[in-house]
C-alpha positions as CSV (number, residue, x, y, z in Angstrom):
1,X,-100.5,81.5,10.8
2,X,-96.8,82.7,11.8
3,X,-95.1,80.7,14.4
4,X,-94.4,84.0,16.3
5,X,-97.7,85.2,16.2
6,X,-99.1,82.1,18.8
7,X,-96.0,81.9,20.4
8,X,-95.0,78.6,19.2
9,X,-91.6,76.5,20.2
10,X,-90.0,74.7,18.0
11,X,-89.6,71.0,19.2
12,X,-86.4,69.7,20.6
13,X,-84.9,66.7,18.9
14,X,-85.0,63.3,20.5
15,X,-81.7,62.5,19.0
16,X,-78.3,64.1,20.2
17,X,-75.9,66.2,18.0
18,X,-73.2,63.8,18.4
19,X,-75.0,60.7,17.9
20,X,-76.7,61.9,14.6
21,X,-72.8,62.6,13.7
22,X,-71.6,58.9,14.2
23,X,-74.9,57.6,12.5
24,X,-74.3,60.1,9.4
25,X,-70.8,58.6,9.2
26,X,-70.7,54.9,9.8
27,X,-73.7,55.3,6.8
28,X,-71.4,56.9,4.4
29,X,-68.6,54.6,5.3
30,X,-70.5,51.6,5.1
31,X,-72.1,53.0,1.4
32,X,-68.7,53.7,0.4
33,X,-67.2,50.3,1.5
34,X,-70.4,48.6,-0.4
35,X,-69.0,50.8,-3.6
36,X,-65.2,49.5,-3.4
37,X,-66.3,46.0,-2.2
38,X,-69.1,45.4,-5.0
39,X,-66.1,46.9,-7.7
40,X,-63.4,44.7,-6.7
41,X,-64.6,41.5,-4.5
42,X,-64.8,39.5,-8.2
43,X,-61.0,40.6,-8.3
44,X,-59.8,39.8,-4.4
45,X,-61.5,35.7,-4.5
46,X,-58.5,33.9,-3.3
47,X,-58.8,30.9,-5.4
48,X,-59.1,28.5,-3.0
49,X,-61.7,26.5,-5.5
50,X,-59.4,23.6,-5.8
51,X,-59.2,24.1,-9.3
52,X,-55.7,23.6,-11.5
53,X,-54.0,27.0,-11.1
54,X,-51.1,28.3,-8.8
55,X,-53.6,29.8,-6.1
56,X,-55.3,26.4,-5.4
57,X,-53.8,24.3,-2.2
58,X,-55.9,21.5,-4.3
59,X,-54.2,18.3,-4.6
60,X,-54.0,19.3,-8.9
61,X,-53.3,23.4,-7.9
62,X,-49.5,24.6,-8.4
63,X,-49.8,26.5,-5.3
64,X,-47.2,24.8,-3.4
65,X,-44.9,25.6,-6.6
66,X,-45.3,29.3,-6.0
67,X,-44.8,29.2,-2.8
68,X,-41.2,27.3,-3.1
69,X,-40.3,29.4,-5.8
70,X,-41.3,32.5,-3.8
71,X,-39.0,31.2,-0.6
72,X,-36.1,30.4,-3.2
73,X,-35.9,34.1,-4.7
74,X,-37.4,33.3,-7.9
75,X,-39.8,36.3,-7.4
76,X,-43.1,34.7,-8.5
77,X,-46.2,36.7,-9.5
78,X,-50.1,36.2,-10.5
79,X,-51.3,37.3,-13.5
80,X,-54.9,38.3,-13.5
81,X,-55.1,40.4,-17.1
82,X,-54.0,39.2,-20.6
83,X,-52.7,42.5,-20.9
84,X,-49.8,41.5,-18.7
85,X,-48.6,38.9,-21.1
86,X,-46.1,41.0,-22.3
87,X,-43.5,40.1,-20.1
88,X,-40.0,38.5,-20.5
89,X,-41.0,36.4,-17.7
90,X,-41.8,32.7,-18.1
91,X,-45.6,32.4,-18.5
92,X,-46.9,29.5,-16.7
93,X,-50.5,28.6,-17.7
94,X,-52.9,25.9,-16.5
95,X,-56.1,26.1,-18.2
96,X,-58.5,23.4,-16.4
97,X,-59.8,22.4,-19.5
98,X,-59.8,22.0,-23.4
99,X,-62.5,24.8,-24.0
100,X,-60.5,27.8,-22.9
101,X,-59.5,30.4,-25.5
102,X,-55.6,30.7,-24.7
103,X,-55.0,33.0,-27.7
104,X,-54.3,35.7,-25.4
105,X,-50.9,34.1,-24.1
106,X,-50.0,32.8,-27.8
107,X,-50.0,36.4,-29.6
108,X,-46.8,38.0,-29.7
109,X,-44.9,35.4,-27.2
110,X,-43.3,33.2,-30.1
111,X,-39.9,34.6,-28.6
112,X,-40.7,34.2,-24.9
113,X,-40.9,31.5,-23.0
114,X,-44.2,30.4,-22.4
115,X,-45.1,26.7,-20.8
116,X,-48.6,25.4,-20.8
117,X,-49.5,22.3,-18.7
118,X,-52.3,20.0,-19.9
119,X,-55.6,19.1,-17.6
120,X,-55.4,15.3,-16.2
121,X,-57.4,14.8,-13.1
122,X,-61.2,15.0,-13.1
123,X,-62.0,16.6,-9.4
124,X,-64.9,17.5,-7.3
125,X,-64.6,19.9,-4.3
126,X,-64.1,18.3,-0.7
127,X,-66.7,19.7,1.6
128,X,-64.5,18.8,4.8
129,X,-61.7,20.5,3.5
130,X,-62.2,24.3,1.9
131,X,-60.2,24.4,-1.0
132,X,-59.6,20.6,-1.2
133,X,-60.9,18.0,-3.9
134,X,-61.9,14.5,-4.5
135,X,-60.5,12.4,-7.3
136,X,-63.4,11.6,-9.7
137,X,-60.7,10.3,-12.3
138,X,-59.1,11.1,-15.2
139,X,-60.3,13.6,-17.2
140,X,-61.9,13.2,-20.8
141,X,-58.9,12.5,-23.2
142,X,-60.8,15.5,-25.5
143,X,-59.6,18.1,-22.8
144,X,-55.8,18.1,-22.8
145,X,-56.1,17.0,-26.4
146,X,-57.9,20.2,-27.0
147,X,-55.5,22.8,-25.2
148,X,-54.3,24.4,-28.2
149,X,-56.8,23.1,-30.9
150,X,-57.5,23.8,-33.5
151,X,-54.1,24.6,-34.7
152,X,-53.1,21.8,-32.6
153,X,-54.4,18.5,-31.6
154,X,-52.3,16.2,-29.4
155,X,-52.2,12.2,-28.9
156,X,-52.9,11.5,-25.4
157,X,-51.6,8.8,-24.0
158,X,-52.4,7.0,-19.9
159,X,-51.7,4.3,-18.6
160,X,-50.2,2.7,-15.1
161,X,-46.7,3.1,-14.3
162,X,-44.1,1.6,-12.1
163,X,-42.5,5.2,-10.3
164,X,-39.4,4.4,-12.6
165,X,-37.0,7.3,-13.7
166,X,-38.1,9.6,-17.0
167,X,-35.8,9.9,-20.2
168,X,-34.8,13.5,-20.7
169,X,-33.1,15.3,-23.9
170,X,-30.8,18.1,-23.7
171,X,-31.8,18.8,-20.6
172,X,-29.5,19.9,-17.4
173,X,-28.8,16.8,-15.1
174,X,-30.8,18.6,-12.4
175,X,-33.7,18.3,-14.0
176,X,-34.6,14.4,-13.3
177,X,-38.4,14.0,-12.8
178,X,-39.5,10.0,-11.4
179,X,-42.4,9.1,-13.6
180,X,-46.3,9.2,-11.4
181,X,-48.5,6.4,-11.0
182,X,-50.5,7.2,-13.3
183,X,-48.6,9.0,-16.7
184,X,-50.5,11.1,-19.0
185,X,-48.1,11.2,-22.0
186,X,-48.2,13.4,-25.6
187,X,-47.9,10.6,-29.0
188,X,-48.6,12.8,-31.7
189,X,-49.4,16.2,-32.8
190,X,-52.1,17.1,-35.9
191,X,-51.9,20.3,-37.4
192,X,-54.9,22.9,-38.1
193,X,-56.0,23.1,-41.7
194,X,-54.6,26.8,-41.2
195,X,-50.9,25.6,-39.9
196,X,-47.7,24.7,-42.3
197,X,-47.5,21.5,-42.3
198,X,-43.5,21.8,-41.8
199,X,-44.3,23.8,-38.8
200,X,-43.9,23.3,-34.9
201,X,-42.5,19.7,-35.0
202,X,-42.7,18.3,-31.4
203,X,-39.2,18.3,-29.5
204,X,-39.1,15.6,-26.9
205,X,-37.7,16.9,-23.8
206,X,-38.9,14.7,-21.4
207,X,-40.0,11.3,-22.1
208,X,-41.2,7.5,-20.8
209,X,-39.7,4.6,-21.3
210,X,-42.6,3.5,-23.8
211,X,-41.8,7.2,-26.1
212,X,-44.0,8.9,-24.8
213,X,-43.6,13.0,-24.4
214,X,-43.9,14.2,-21.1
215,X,-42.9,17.6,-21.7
216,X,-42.1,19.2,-25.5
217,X,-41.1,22.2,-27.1
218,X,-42.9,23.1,-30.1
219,X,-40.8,23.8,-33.4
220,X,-38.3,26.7,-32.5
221,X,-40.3,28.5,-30.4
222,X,-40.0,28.9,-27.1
223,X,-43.5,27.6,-26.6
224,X,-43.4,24.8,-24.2
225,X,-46.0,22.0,-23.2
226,X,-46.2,19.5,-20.0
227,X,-48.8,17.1,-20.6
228,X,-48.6,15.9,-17.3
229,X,-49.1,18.1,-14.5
230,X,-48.2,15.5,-12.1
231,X,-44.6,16.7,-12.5
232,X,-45.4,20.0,-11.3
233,X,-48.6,20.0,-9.3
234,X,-49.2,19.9,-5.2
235,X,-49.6,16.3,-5.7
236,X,-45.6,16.1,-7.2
237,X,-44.3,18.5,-4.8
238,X,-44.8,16.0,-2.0
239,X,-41.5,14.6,-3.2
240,X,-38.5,16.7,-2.6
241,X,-36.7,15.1,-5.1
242,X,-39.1,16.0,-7.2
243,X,-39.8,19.5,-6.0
244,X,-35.9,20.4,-7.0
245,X,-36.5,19.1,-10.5
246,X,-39.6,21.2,-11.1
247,X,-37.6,24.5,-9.5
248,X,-34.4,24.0,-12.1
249,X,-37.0,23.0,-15.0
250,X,-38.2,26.5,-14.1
251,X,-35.0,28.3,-14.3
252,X,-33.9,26.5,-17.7
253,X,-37.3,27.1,-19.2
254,X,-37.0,31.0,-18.4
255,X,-35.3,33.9,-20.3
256,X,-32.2,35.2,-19.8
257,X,-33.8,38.9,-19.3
258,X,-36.3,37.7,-17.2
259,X,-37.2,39.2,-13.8
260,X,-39.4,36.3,-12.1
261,X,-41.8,33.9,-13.1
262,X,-45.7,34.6,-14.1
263,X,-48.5,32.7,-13.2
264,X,-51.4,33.0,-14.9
265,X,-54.8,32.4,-13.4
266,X,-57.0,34.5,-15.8
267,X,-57.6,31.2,-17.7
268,X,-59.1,29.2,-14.9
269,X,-61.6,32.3,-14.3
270,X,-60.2,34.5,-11.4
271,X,-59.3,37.5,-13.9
272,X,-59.8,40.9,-13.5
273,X,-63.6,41.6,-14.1
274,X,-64.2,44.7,-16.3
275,X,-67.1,46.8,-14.7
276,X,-68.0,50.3,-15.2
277,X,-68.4,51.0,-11.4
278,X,-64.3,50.2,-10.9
279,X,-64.0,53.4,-13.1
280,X,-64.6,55.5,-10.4
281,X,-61.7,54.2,-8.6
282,X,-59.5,54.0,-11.3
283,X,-57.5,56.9,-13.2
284,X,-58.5,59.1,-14.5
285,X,-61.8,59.4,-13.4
286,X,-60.4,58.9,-10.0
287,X,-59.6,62.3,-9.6
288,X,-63.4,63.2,-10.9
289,X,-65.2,60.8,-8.0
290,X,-62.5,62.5,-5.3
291,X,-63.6,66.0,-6.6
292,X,-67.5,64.8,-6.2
293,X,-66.3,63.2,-2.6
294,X,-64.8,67.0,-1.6
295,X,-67.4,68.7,-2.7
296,X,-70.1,66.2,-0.7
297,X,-68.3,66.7,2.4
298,X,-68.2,70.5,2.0
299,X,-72.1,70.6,1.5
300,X,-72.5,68.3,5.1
301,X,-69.7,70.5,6.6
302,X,-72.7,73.5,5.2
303,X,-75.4,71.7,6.0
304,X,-74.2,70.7,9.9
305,X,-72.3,74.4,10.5
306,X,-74.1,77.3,10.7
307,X,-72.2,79.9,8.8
308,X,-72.5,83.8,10.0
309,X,-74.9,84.9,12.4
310,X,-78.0,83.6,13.1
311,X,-81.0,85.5,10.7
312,X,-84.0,86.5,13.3
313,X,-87.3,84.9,12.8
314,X,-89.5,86.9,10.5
315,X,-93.5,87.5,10.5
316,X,-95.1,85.0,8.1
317,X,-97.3,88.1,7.2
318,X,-96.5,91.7,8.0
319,X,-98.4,94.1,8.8
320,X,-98.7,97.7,6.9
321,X,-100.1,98.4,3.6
322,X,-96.9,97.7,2.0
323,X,-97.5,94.0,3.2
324,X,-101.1,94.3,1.8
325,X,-99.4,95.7,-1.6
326,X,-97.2,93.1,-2.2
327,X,-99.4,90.1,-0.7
328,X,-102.0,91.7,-3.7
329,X,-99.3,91.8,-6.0
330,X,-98.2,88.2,-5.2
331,X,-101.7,86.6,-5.3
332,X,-101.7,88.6,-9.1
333,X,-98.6,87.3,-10.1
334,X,-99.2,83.8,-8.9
335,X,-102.9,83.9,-11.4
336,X,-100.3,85.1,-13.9
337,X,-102.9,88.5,-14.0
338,X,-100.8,91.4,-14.5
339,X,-101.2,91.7,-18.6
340,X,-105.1,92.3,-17.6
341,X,-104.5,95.4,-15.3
342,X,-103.3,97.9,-17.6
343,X,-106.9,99.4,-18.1
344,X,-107.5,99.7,-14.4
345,X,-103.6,101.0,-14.0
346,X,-104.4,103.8,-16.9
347,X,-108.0,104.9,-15.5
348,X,-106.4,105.3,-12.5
349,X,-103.5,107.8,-13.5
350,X,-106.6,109.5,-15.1
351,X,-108.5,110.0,-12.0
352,X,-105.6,111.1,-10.4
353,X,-104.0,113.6,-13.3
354,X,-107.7,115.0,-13.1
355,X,-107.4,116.3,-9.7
356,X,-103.9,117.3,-9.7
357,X,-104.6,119.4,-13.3
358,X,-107.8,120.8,-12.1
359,X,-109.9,119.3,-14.7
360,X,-113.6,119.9,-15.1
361,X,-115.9,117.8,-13.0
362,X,-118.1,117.0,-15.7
363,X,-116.0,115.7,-18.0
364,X,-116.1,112.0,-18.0
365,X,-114.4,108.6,-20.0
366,X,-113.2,109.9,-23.0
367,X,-113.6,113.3,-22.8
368,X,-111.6,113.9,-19.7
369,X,-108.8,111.8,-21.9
370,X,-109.9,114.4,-24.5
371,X,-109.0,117.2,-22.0
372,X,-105.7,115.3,-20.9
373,X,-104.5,115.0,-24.8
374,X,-104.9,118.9,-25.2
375,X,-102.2,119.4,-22.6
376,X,-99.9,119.5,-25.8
377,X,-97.3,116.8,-24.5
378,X,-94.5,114.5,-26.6
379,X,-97.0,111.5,-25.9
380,X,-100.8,111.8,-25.8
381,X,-102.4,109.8,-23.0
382,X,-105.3,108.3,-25.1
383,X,-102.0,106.5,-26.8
384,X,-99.9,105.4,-23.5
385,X,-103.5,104.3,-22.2
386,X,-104.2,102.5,-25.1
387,X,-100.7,100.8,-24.6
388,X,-101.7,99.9,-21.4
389,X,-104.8,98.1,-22.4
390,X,-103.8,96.2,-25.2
391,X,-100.3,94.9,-23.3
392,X,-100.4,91.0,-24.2
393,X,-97.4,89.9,-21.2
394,X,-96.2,90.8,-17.9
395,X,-93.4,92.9,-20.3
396,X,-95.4,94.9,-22.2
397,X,-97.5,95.4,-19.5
398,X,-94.4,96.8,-17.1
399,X,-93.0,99.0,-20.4
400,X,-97.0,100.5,-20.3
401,X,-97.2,101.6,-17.2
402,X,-93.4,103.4,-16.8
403,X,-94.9,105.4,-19.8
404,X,-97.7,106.3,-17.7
405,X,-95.9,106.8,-14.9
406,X,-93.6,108.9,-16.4
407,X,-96.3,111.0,-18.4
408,X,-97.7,111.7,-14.6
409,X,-94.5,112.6,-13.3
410,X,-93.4,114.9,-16.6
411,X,-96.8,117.3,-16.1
412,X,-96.5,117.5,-12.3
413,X,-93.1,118.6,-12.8
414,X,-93.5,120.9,-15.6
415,X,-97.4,122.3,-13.7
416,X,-95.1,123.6,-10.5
């Protein structure tokens, strides 16, 4: 029944305007923070993991070489993409072990300076310490063999050591590096099946007292090699002395053109993750999630505003007969019955052309249509009622009875 019939009120809502507002809001923001968070959180890990790159504070991390290259002007930087390779800028890798592909930093930097360091320790995390590790060891000679297999297989070389000076070749006088404890020393170099056998010779640049190579420059290229990351690592950098070597090994090893140094820790597994949902963040489909975003808020803004005045409350069901009509009408449309009521439509423009054309009382069914044909019109009305009661659709059936309608009309018009 309508609501304004009985008199009905509508309920008032146990929840303030205002509040519903904040609700509404701190849902979408929290929705949208989940969106950005569960896009990018693979990309924003810190890399405190201990592991052997330059954001670990590890013992075997080179975080303590960014950081004194970033305080000495030497405008550091992360790599987290291969595609960022391209660079001028001496490409410090770290891969933590003999399994990574490093292909990605050897394709198209044969003239830049690139230096790889070689794994050494075996560590486990420290739970006391976030971010620290535990010695386990040296690691399995396979891994820093393994580096750059198999074009390249190194020598390795360990054994204990008395702190004494290193040997180095063509190198400036600043750059004097005290052997560790414990040296991890390049003795050889096989070449792939697929390399020259003429090509990329080892160039000692630093080396023990027993020949060993500490640090090497393949062939001509400036492709460079540290096999022991002692030299370099959080571990070395205890040692100022030290610390000032690595720093001018770092501005010989660089180009010329270069603008900083690169760190890469895409090897050691903090790269940028690909995923479909940080399209929608991105260009250029950022512009098509901020069009979507606009077009959400207009539709709340709709939804919450009223717009105009308020429309008046309306009947459920009217009264007259032009409610009755079109409630009828309705309930036929809605049994999709309207191609069946062309017989009943015609009959009934018969009765009532009858009375208006003063036909004969006795005349009945198909002679009074006899009597209506003689009328001598365009369109007989055996034929438009025929029409009628053969329509097969709602549009055949609304063609039929304008023909009728208009066949009624025509004669009333043409009688006065």
């Amino acid at each position: 029944m309508s609501e304004i019939a009985i008199g009905r009120q509508a309920a008032s809502s146990p929840f303030r305007l205002l509040t519903v507002a904040v609700l509404i809001a701190v849902g979408i923001a929290g929705f949208v923070g989940m969106l950005v968070l569960g896009a990018y959180a693979p990309d924003m890990r810190s890399g405190r993991d201990g592991g052997t790159h330059a954001l670990s504070n590890g013992a075997t991390g080179f975080r303590a070489l960014f950081e004194l290259a970033e305080a000495t002007g030497r405008r550091p930087r992360i790599l987290r993409n291969p595609h960022e390779f391209d660079t001028e800028d001496l490409l410090v890798a770290s891969p933590g072990s003999g399994r990574t592909d490093i292909s990605a930093a050897l394709i198209g930097r044969a003239a830049k300076p690139t230096l790889f360091i070689l794994p050494k320790w075996d560590t486990v995390n420290d739970s006391a310490h976030r971010g620290w590790v535990r010695g386990l060891g040296l690691i399995d000679s396979s891994e820093p063999t393994g580096v750059l297999a198999p074009g390249i297989n190194f020598a390795i070389r360990r054994y204990r050591s008395d702190g004494s000076a290193l040997r180095s070749s063509g190198l400036p006088p600043a750059i004097h590096f005290t052997a560790p404890r414990t040296i991890q020393a390049i003795t050889g170099v096989t070449l792939g099946e697929n390399q020259s056998k003429d090509a990329l010779p080892l160039r000692p640049l630093v080396s023990d007292t027993r020949g060993g190579i500490l640090l090497a420059q393949l062939g001509n290229q400036n492709l460079f090699v540290l096999a022991d990351p002692d030299l370099l690592n959080n571990l070395g950098m205890r040692d100022p002395a030290q610390a000032a070597a690595a720093l001018a090994l770092l501005d010989w090893l660089n180009s010329t053109e270069a603008e900083g140094i690169a760190f890469d820790v895409s090897f050691n597994g903090l790269g940028h993750s690909n995923s479909p949902l940080k399209l929608l963040f991105e260009p250029p489909f950022a512009a098509l999630t901020l069009g979507i975003a606009a077009a959400l808020l207009l539709t709340g803004w709709h939804a919450l505003a009223r717009f105009g005045a308020a429309r008046p409350a309306v009947r459920a069901i009217a009264f007259g007969k032009t409610a009755l009509v079109d409630n009828s009408a309705a309930l036929m449309r809605k049994a999709r019955r309207e191609s069946r009521m062309g017989g009943r439509y015609a009959a009934m423009i018969r009765d009532r052309a009858a009375r208006a054309f003063g036909a004969p009382a006795r005349l009945q069914g198909d002679a009074l249509d006899a009597y209506l044909d003689e009328l001598r019109r365009p369109e007989r009305f055996t034929t438009l009622r025929q029409r009628a009661e053969d329509a097969r659709d709602r549009i055949e059936m609304l063609h039929a009875a304008q023909a009728l309608h208009g066949w009624q009309a025509e004669k009333m018009e043409n009688k006065q």
